[in-house]
N, C-alpha and C positions, 0 to 999 in steps of 0.2 A: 566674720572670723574665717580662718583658715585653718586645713589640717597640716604638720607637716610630720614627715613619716621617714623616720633614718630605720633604713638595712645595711646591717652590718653581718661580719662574721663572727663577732663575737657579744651584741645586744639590739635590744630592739628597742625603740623610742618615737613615741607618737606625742604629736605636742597640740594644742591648740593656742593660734597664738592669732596676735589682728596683725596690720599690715605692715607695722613695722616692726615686726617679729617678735613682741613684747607679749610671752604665755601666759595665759589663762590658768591651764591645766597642762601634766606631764603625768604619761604612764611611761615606765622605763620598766624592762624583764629581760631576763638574761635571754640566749639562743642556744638551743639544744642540735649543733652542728647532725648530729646522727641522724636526725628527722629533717633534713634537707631543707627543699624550700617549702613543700608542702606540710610541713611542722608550721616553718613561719607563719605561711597564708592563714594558716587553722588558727595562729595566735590576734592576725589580725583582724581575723573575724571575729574574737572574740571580744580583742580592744576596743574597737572603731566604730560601732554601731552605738554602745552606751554615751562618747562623745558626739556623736550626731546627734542622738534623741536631746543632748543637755544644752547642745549649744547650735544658733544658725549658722552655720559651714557654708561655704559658697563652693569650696573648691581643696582640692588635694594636691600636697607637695610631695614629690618624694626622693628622697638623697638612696641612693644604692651604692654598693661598695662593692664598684668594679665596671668595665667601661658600659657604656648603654649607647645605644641610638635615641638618641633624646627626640627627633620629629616620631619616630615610628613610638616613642614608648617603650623602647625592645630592649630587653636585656640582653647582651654581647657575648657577657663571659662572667664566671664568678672566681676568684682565686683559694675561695674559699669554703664555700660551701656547697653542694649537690641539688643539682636539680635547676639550676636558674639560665643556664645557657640556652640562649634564642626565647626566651621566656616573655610574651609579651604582657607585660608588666601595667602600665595605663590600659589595655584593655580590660584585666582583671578588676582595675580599681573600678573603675566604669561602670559593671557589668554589674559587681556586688553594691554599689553605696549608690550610683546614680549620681554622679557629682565629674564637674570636671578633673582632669589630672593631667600634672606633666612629672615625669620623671626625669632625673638628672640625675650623672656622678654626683658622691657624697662630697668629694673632694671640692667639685664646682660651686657647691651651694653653699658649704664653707666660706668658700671664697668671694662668694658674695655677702655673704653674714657680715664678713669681718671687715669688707670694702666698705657695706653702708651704714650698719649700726655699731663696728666692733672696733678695736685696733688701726684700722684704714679708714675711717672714715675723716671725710673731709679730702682725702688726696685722689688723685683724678685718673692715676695708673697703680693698681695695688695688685702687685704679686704676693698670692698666696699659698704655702706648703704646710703639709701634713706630716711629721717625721713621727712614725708610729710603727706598728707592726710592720706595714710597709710606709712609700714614702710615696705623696702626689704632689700635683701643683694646680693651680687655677689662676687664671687673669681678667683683673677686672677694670674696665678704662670707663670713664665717665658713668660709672654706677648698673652698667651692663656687661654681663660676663662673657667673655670670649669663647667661641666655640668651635671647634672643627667637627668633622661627619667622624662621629664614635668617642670625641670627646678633643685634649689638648693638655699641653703642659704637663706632660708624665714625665715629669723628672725624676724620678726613680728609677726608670728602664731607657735612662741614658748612660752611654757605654764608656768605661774607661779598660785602655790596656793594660795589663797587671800581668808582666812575664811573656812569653812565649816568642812567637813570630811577629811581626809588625805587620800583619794583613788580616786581614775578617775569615776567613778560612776553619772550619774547627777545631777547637783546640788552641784558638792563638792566643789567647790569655784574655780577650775583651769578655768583661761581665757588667751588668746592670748594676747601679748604684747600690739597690736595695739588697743586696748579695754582701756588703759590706760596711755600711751607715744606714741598716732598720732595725727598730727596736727588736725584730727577730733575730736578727745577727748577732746585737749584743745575747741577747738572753740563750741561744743556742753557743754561744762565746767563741764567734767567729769574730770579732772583734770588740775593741773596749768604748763606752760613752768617747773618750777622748780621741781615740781615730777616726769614731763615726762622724766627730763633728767636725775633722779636719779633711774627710772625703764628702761630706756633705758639703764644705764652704766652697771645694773644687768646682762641684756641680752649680751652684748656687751663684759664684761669680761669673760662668757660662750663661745662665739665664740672663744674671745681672747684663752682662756687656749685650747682649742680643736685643732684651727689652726696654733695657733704661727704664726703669718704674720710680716711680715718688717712696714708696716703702715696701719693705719686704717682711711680712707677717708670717712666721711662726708659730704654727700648732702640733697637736701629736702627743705623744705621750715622751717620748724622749727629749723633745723641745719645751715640755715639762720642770727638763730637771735644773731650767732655767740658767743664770750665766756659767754653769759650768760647761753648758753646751754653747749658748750665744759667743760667752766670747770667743772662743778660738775659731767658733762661725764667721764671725765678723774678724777675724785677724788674717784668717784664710783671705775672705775675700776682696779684704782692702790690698792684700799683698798682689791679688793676681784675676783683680777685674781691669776693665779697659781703663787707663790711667783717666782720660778726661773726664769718668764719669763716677770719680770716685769723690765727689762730694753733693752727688744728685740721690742718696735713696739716702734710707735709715733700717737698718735691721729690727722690727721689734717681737714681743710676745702676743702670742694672740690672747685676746680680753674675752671670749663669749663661753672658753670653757666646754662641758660634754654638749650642751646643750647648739652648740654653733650647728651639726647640719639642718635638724629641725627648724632652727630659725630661718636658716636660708631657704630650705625648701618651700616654706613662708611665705617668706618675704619674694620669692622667685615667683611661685603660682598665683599671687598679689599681684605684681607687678602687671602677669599676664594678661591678669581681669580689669584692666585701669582702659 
């Protein structure tokens, strides 16, 4: 069996599941942001041990929400909550449980979730995104997930001009996707479901033309609210991806639901031990 262990900003979920990410057991409790990261630690101290005693764990997964150094284990940065910057993250798992660990973006291990057991499975290049509070991406080719040094595929903090001067200079109207299609956006009512998902299809046919992938899976909580969001996603971007490769992908919804980092985190530190 495997641990797999989602940090987030706004819950916490520890799953035990075997190798092809299929749970056993799920603790899920909310995150008390005020008590930082040392609130967390404290809660997963309290989760994680009564899962060891119950079941043989070989190894620990863990999805964080926000970019990491996944060879060091190190946490990068948090956009969310206090106290996790330069945090080294696998060494703590280590030190407390005595068990292997890798840690990875939440975003990535989604994204392998979805590529092996989920919605992409079966296809050999699966782009995956997150449209939620903020908005990620992940890439999975031959059932292994693409990686650069701090992470990859942040398409949420890819830039569009909106107003100003035509150069990168301050002030010149270029902003991050997530500034105008994340579910923050809407709910602070910087814009509506319906333009989020016609500046998300912008960004999305940019990916499409660069990667060429077999399917493009869709999660988050705004991609949620199902074709009212997908279609004009997929209208967007049949209109204005690269013409020849506009009958190589399929748009769909992701299938694995809250439980998707836990599984991938899983199914990741699995992999590892093969």
């Amino acid at each position: 069996m495997y641990l797999g262990v989602e940090i987030g900003g706004t819950k916490l979920q520890v799953g035990v599941c075997d190798k092809r990410g299929h749970i056993k057991q799920l603790v899920r409790v909310g995150v008390v942001r005020r008590n930082g990261a040392r609130g967390i630690l404290q809660q997963l101290q309290i989760i994680i041990p009564p899962l060891l005693a119950a079941y043989r764990v070989k190894a620990i997964g863990v999805g964080f929400g926000g970019p990491v150094d996944s060879a060091r284990g190190r946490v990068m940065r948090s956009f969310h909550i206090k106290g996790w910057d330069g945090f080294y993250m696998g060494r703590w798992f280590r030190q407390r449980f005595k068990l292997p660990v890798k840690v990875e973006n939440d975003t990535n291990v989604a994204a392998l979730a979805e590529a092996v057991v989920g919605a992409g499975r079966g296809h050999r290049t699966v782009f995956y995104s997150n449209v939620g509070t903020g908005i990620g991406g992940g890439l999975v080719i031959d059932g292994a997930l693409y990686n650069g040094r701090y992470g990859a595929m942040e398409i949420g903090h890819t830039r569009f001009r909106v107003g100003g001067r035509p150069d990168l200079g301050i002030g010149a109207g270029w902003r991050i996707l997530e500034e105008f299609s994340s579910g923050l956006s809407i709910e602070r009512g910087k814009t509506t479901l319906g333009a989020s998902a016609k500046w998300y299809g912008v960004a999305l046919a940019n990916a499409i033309t660069l990667l060429n992938p077999d399917i493009v899976v869709l999660g988050g909580g705004v991609a949620q609210a199902g074709e009212r969001f997908l279609r004009p996603v997929r209208e967007t971007v049949a209109r204005l991806v690269f013409q020849p490769f506009r009958g190589n992908y399929r748009i769909v919804a992701a299938a694995l639901g809250e439980t998707v980092v836990i599984v991938g985190a899983a199914i990741l530190v699995a992999g590892d031990r093969r």
